[in-house]
Steps between C-alpha positions, in 0.01 A plus 500: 500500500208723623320173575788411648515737747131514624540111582826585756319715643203304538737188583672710792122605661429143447831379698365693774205333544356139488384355221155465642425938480669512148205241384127554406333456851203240512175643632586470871345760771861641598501895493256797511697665232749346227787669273615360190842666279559446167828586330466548131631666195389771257453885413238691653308426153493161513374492864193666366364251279491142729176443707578585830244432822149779493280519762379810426646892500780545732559130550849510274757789403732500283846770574851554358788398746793759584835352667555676799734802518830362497730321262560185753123442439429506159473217267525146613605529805191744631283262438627223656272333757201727374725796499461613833774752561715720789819445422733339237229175402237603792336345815317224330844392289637453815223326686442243196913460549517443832147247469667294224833514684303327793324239299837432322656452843206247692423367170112540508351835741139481588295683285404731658861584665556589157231733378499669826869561522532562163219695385379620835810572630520310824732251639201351737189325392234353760413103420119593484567738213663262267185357334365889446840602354530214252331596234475888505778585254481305175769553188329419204766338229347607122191684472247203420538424846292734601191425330523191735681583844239874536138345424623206746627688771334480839549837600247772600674743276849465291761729368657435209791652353624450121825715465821532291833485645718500205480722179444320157672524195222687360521773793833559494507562146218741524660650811231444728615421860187506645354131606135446530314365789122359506382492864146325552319461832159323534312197614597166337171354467336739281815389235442238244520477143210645407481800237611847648632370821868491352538869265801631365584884641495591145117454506487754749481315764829572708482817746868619590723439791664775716696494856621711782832479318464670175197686580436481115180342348622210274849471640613300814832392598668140501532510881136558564423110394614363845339747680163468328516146552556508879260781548239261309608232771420718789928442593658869651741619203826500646674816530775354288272517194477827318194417262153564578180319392383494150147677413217429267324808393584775219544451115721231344826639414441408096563873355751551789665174346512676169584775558817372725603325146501827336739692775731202521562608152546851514653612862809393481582659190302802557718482837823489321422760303441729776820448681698479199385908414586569832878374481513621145432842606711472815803399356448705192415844712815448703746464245330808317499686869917382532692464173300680196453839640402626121238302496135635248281673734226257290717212666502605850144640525450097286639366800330690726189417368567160510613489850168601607333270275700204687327632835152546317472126377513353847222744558261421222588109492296449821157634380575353104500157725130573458443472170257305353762264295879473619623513114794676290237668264314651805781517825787665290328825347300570865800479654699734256179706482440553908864528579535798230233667713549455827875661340317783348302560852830498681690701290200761485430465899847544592617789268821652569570236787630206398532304816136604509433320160653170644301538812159547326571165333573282802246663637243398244667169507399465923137624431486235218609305752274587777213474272546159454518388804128740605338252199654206728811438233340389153812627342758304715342161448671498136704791485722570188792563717609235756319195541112378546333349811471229285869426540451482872718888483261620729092466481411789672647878629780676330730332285885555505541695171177716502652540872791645378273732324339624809821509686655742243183716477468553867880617556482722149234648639615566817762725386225729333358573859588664842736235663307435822162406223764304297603291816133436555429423139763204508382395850127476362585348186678224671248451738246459161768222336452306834179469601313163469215649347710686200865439411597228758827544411755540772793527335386794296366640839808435711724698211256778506495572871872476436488785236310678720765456788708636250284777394529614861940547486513591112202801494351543882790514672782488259764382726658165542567501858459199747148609594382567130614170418341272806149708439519398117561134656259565716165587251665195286417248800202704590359478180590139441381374884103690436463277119577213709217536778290629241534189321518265839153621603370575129148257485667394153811292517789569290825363397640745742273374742726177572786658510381727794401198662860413496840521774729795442718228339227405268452829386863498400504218350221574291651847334856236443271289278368802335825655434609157381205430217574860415840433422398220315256657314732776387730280436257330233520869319872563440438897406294512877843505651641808280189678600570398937858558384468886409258588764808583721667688209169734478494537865847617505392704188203691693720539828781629350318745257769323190552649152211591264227375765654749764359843424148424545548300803743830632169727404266275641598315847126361513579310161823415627335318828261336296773346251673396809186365671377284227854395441516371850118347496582324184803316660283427837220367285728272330615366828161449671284403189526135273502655177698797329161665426518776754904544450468515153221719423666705797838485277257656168344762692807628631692462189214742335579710823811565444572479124181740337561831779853453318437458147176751523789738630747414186180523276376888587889582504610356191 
C-alpha cells in the first residue's frame, strides 16, 4: 500500500511532465546546472545504510522532515508535488495541476511549457529557452537509477534530492512521523563507481540539513523542497511559496532521531497525566468547597496541595524536556521531585498570602519560560507538554502551551505590583512573545496587549466608562500594529512576515483559518471543549465574587482583576491562536487562582 502510494505520487509529477524529463538524460550539453528527485520509502534508519553520492565533506546532508503547521498539510497530501505548501495542497500542487490539466487538454505541451509553468510557475516560456529547460528537472523512478542518470549527467553541478513522502508501516508503528531527506549537491564528473565515492551517512559521511523555516539544525520542513530546488535553478521563489531553501552544514540529526523515538513514547502520556491532576483536583476541590462543608482539614489542605502541584508540573515539564533520556524510569520521579519543590518554595515565599503562593508559581513558570527562549528554545523543540517542531507545531519561538504558561505568569504577577508597573509588565511581556527574534508568536502577543488594555479599566483606572474601554482597545491595536512592523522590517522573515505582506482582507482571512484548525483541533480532544466551556463560568465566578471563592476576591480586588483578566485572555487566546494551548493552560492557572486562596482559607479555619 505504502508502495502504492509513493508511485501516485510519482505517477501524478510524471503526468505533468513529458516523458522525455522523467527519463535518464543521455550525455547532451543542455544545462549549467541539473536537479534530479527521487521518491522513496523507509525510516530514517534505513536511509542511513544505502550508498548515497560523496564528493567530499559538505557535499550531502542528511535531515528529518516536519509537515508544515497545519492539519490540511500533513500526511499525503503535503507532499504532493514535492510538498511545496501555502495553502490547503500548496503552490506547486497547484501549478503541477494546472500543467497536467494543460497537457491533458492539447494532448502533448512543449516541454518546456511544462516545467516552466509547472515548476517555475509561469504561464510564458520564450522558444529559445526550450532546449535549456528540457532537461533541468529529472524524477528518478527507483533508486538504481541514479547510479546511472547522476555520473551521466551533463551538468556543471546537480542537485539531487532522495525524500519520503509517505510514512511506512514500520514508522507508524514506532510512532515516528518524521520523514528523512538526503540532499546532495556536487559535480557529476567526479562520480563513478569507484570505492568511497558512493558512502552511506552512517559511515559518517552525511552533514545535516537546516532552512530558514525551522531554524533548527537537522530539521527542515516539507515545503522547503520546491523552494530549494528553484533557488538551485537560479528561478525567483514565488511569493506563493512559504518554504525556504534547504542547507548543508551542522550535525546529522541521528541522536535527534533517537531521541524523537523516545518522546513519541512518553509525552502524550506524561501529557495526560498532567491534565488529568488538574481536572481531578478541580472538580474534586469544588464539590469539597460546595456540598461537604465537614470536610478533614487533612482533605482540604490535600487538595490544596494538590492544586498547586497541578500549576507546578507545567512549570517543571519544560526544563525535564532536557533530560538526557525521555523515559518513565527517569521523566516521572523529576517531575514529581521538581514540582514538590518549586511547591515547597511557593508555599514558603508566599506565607500567609495565598494568592501570593499561586503567583510565585506562574511566575517561576514565565522565567522558566523566558529562560528558554535566552538559550534560543532547546526545551521547546521536544517539549513534554504540547507538541515538537518535529511535528511541524512550530520550529521556532514560543509554543502555544508553554505560552499559556507565560501568559498566566505575567497577569499573576501583575496583580502583586503597583497597577500602572502591572500594565507595563503585560505590555512588555507581550511585546517579548512577539518579537521575531524570541517568541514570534502573535497570538500570544495580541492577547497580552489585550490584558494589558484590560489591566488599564480593571486596576489603573477602575472604571468601565466609554473612554476606559476605547483606550483598552486602543493599547490592544497598538500593541498588535508595532509586532507587525517589527516583523515586516525584521532582517529575518517569519511566518508572520507573509501575513503582513497581506490586504486587510487577507489578514482576516488568515485569523478565520486559524480559528477554524483550532476548532478542529479541539475538537480532536473531546475534554478541550469542557475546559473552553467553563472559562465563561470562572469569569462570571471572579466578576461576581460567587460562593466559597468570594471572600478572598472581596479582600483582595487586585486578585479579583487578575482572575478576571486571565479569564478574559484565556478566551481571546483561544480565539486568535490554532491550538487550545494558551486557553487551556490559561483555564489551569486560573482554576489554581481561584480554587487554593479558597481552600487555604477553609484549611487555617477548619
Amino acid at each position: 500500500m505504502r508502495r502504492g502510494l509513493v508511485g501516485v505520487l510519482t505517477a501524478m509529477i510524471t503526468l505533468c511532465f513529458p516523458a522525455e524529463i522523467v527519463a535518464a538524460q543521455s550525455p547532451q550539453p543542455c544545462c549549467e546546472r541539473q536537479v534530479f528527485l527521487l521518491l522513496m520509502e523507509g525510516s530514517y534508519e534505513e536511509t542511513l545504510h544505502p550508498g548515497w553520492p560523496y564528493l567530499g565533506p559538505g557535499s550531502i546532508g542528511i535531515g528529518l522532515v516536519a509537515a508544515a503547521d497545519d492539519s490540511e498539510l500533513s500526511g499525503l497530501d503535503a507532499y504532493e508535488a514535492l510538498g511545496a505548501g501555502g495553502d490547503e495542497r500548496g503552490a506547486m500542487h497547484r501549478a503541477l495541476m494546472r500543467a497536467g490539466a494543460r497537457t491533458a487538454a492539447a494532448g502533448q505541451v512543449p516541454l518546456a511549457d511544462a516545467v516552466r509553468s509547472a515548476l517555475l510557475g509561469s504561464e510564458q516560456v520564450r522558444e529559445g529557452e526550450a532546449a535549456a529547460r528540457s532537461t533541468e528537472f529529472v524524477i528518478l523512478q527507483s533508486p538504481l537509477d541514479m547510479f546511472s542518470a547522476l555520473p551521466m549527467s551533463p551538468a556543471e553541478e546537480i542537485l539531487f534530492i532522495a525524500s519520503v513522502p509517505v510514512r511506512s508501516g514500520r514508522m507508524e508503528a514506532s510512532g515516528d512521523e518524521a520523514s528523512p531527506v538526503i540532499v546532495f549537491r556536487g559535480n557529476p564528473d567526479e562520480l563513478n563507481f569507484r570505492e568511497g565515492t558512493y558512502c552511506p551517512p552512517v559511515a559518517g559521511c552525511a552533514r545535516g540539513l537546516t532552512s530558514d523555516t525551522t531554524r533548527r539544525d537537522g530539521i527542515v520542513s516539507n515545503v522547503d523542497v520546491a523552494p530549494t530546488i528553484l533557488d538551485f535553478l537560479g528561478v525567483p521563489i514565488p511569493d506563493e511559496m512559504t518554504g525556504s531553501p534547504i542547507r548543508i552544514e551542522g550535525e546529522a540529526p541521528t541522536e535527534l532521531h533517537r531521541r524523537y523515538l523516545q518522546y513519541q513514547r512518553i509525552h502524550t502520556p506524561v501529557g495526560l497525566l498532567a491534565l488529568g491532576i488538574a481536572l481531578g483536583t478541580l472538580f474534586i476541590s469544588v464539590g469539597v468547597l460546595l456540598f461537604w462543608r465537614r470536610a478533614s482539614t487533612a482533605t482540604v489542605g490535600g487538595l490544596a496541595i494538590l492544586a498547586l502541584v497541578s500549576v507546578a508540573l507545567p512549570v517543571v515539564m519544560l526544563p525535564s524536556s532536557l533530560l538526557p533520556r525521555l523515559t518513565y524510569p527517569i521523566v516521572l520521579p523529576t517531575l514529581a521531585v521538581a514540582a514538590a519543590l518549586v511547591t515547597i518554595v511557593a508555599t514558603q515565599w508566599g506565607r500567609g498570602d495565598p494568592s501570593a503562593t499561586v503567583a510565585v508559581v506562574a511566575g517561576l513558570g514565565m522565567g522558566a519560560v523566558i529562560f528558554d527562549g535566552v538559550l534560543g528554545w532547546p526545551a521547546m523543540l521536544m517539549p513534554l507538554l504540547g507538541d515538537s517542531a518535529l511535528e511541524g507545531v512550530r520550529f521556532y519561538g514560543m509554543g502555544n502551551a508553554f505560552a499559556g504558561v507565560y501568559m498566566a505568569g505575567a497577569i499573576l504577577l501583575a496583580s502583586r505590583i503597583p497597577p500602572v508597573a502591572g500594565m507595563l509588565l503585560l505590555a512588555a511581556a507581550g511585546l517579548l512573545a512577539g518579537l521575531p527574534g524570541f517568541g514570534a508568536d502573535l497570538g500570544t502577543s495580541f492577547t497580552l496587549f489585550a490584558a494589558a488594555g484590560l489591566w488599564y479599566v480593571l486596576r489603573v483606572k477602575e472604571g468601565f466608562g466609554l473612554r476606559e474601554a476605547a483606550t483598552a482597545v486602543a493599547v490592544a491595536l497598538v500593541g498588535l500594529a508595532a509586532i507587525l512592523l517589527i516583523h515586516r522590517f525584521s532582517p529575518e522573515p517569519t511566518h508572520v512576515t507573509g501575513v503582513v505582506d497581506d490586504s486587510p482582507g487577507d489578514i482576516i482571512a488568515t485569523f478565520g483559518r486559524r480559528l477554524a484548525l483550532n476548532v478542529r483541533n479541539t475538537s480532536a480532544i473531546p475534554v478541550a471543549w469542557l475546559i473552553v466551556a467553563l472559562l465563561p463560568v470562572w469569569l462570571a465566578v471572579a466578576w461576581k465574587r460567587l460562593g466559597p471563592f468570594g471572600p478572598v476576591l472581596r479582600r483582595d480586588p487586585a486578585w479579583r482583576a487578575a482572575t478576571i483578566g486571565l479569564a478574559l485572555a484565556a478566551i481571546i487566546g483561544f480565539l486568535v491562536n490554532d491550538s487550545i494551548g494558551v486557553a487551556g493552560l490559561g483555564f489551569t492557572y486560573l482554576s489554581a487562582a481561584l480554587i487554593y486562596p479558597a481552600l487555604r482559607e477553609r484549611w487555617t479555619s477548619g
